[in-house]
C-alpha positions, -999 to +999 in steps of 0.1 A: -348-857-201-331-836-173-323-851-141-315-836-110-293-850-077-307-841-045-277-844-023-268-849+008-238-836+025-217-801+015-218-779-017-188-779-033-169-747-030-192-734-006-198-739+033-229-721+045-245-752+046-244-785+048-272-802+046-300-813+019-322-795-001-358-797+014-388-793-014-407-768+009-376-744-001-387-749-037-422-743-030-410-711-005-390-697-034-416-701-062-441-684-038-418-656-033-406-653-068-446-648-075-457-625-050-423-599-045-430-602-008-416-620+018-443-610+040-468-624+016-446-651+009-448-664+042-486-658+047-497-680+020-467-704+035-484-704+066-449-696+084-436-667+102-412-639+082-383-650+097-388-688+095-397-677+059-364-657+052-339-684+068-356-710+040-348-692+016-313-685+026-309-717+032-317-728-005-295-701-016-269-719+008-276-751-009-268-734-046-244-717-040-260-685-052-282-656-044-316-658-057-330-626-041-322-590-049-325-581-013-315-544-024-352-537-044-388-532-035-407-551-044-382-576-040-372-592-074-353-620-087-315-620-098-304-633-131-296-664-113-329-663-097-343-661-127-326-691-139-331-711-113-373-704-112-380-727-144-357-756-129-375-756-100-410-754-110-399-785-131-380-799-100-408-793-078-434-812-103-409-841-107-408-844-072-443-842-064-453-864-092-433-897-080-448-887-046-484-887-055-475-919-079-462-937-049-490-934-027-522-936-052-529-901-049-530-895-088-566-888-095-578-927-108-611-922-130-598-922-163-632-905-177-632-877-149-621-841-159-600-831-126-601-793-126-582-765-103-601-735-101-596-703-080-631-696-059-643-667-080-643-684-117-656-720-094-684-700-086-691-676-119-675-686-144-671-725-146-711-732-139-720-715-175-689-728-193-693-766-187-731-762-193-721-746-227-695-773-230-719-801-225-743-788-255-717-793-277-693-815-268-711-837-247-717-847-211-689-847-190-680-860-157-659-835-137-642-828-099-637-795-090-609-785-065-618-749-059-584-732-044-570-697-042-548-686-078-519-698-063-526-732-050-545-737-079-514-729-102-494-755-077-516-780-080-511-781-115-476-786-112-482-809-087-495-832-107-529-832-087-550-817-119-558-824-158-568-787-162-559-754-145-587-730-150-575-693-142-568-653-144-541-642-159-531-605-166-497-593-182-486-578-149-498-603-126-490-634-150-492-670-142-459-683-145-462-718-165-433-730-186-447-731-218-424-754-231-446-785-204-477-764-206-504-754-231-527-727-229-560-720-245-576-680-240-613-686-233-622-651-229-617-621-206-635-607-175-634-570-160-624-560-126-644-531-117-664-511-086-703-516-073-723-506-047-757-511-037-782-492-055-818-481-054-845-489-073-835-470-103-800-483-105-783-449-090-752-461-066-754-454-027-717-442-034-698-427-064-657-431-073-635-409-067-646-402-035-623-371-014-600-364+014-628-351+034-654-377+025-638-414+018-659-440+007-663-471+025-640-493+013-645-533+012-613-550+005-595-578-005-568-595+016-531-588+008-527-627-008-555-622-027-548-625-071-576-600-073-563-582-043-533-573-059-553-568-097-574-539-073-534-526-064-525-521-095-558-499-108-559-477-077-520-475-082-525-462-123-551-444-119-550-408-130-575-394-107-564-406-072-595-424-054-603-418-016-611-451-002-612-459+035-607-496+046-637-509+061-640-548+057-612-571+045-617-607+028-597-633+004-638-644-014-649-621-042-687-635-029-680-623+006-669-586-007-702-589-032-727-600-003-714-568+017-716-547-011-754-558-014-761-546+022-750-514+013-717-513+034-694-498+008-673-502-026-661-533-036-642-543-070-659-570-085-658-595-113-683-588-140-693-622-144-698-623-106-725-596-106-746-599-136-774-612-118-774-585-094-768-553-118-798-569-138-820-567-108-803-534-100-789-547-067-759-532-072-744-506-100-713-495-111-697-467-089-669-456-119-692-435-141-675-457-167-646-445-163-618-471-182-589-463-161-608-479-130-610-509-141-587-541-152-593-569-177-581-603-168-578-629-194-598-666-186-569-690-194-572-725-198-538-753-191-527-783-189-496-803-187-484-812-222-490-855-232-460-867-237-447-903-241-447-912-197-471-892-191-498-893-220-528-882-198-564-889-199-582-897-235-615-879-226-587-848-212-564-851-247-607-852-270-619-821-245-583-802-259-592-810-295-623-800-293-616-769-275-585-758-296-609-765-329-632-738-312-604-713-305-594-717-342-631-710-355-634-680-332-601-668-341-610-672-377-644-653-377-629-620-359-603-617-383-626-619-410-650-595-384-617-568-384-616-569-422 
């Protein structure tokens, strides 16, 4: 098992600094090796740029080695950034763990399913799943920590979970050592643009818009997972879309409730709208057009049993079960694609 020394006094072979490494430096650094933003970084870190950007120099002080190639946009990691990310998401859990340990804070009801979930999937997603879950594998007693994808993602490594329930897309990935985590894909979901609608389903607004005539535009926040999913369609699209910002918000619901009053585009999950396109509330404004829209992979983790820290029974028979499923399903496609 590794082992690290938290020390106190200077670095050898280097003087920048001489004090202690501080855990909020891991956390900084984790945050900004996620987002590529020291703006954004320090957002979600509830600190100011510069406060922000002196942590992290400071932990580069501490090593004895820069972390951030300061010389790119979007800021990027170097190779010993790159390094030094798995050690200290394993630092950061180790830490956090003895912490929680000490005070009682690890969650204590052996038969309850603790779950980190980001809003959307809390309010969509998760509802359906553990009803189809309790049909088959039985009833379950769970606690739901609904978070934003990032705290949600911390919290597993925290230790504060048994299951992280998230999105997860090849270029906005969640970053798990797979070596202490295991993952389970239970399906996918689409990111794509409604508006309101009339009574025969025809959108009060149609993609791409123009320079003269932008649609109305209701946004996600900057710090927002789908937020940045939304960057990266409007960035690849072919046909350039003509969008002006109207109304800003981190809650996929918030952006779908203004959507329903007719105040503009929003990109939606499809699970969060099926209701509504059903009732034709709302209707897709992308004349099905593929390259304005993004699937996102439903990923299921948790932290692998290991000798000291076996985890729950019910948590270790819910894998099982759920791995068993995974299997079957993979076996029936490929027998589907032959």
């Amino acid at each position: 098992m590794q082992t690290y020394q938290i020390v106190k006094g200077p670095v050898p072979g280097y003087s920048r600094y001489d004090g202690g490494m501080e855990s909020k430096w891991l956390e900084d650094f984790i945050s900004l090796a996620e987002t590529h933003s020291f703006s954004r970084s320090a957002e979600l870190r509830h600190v100011t740029q510069p406060a922000f950007s002196r942590r992290i120099q400071s932990l580069e002080a501490w090593l004895g080695a820069d972390l951030i190639d300061r010389t790119s946009y979007p800021t990027r990691l170097t190779p010993s950034g790159e390094v030094f990310y798995e050690q200290a998401m394993e630092m950061l859990g180790q830490i956090n763990n003895a912490r929680a340990l000490m005070r009682g804070k690890r969650p204590t009801g052996l038969s309850t399913v603790d779950f980190a979930v980001p809003h959307t999937l809390s309010l969509t997603y998760m509802p359906r799943w553990i009803r189809m879950l309790e049909t088959d594998f039985g009833p379950l007693t769970t606690r739901l920590i609904a978070l934003n994808v990032h705290d949600a993602v911390m919290t597993m490594v925290d230790g504060g979970c048994d299951l992280l329930l998230c999105y997860h897309h090849p270029r906005q990935p969640v970053q798990l050592d797979s070596g202490r985590y295991d993952m389970l894909t239970l399906g996918s979901e689409v990111l794509r643009a409604y508006a309101h609608c009339n009574k025969a389903g025809v959108p009060d607004y149609l993609l791409p818009g123009s320079i003269d005539a932008p649609l109305p535009f209701l946004s996600y926040t900057s710090n927002a997972y789908l937020g940045r999913m939304v960057e990266l369609i409007l960035n690849d699209a072919k046909q350039p879309l003509h969008l002006d910002k109207r109304y800003e918000t981190d809650m996929a619901e918030g952006l779908k409730m203004m959507a329903l009053e007719g105040h503009g585009v929003a990109f939606l999950p499809e699970s969060a709208v099926t209701r509504e396109v059903k009732l034709k509330q709302l209707a897709r404004v992308d004349d099905g057009a593929p390259e304005w829209e993004a699937t996102m992979e439903i990923r299921l983790y948790r932290e692998r049993p290991t000798a000291h820290r076996p985890g729950k029974p019910v948590v270790a028979r819910l894998w099982a079960y759920l791995q068993q499923q995974h299997a079957s399903h993979v076996t029936v496609s490929k027998k589907r694609a032959q």
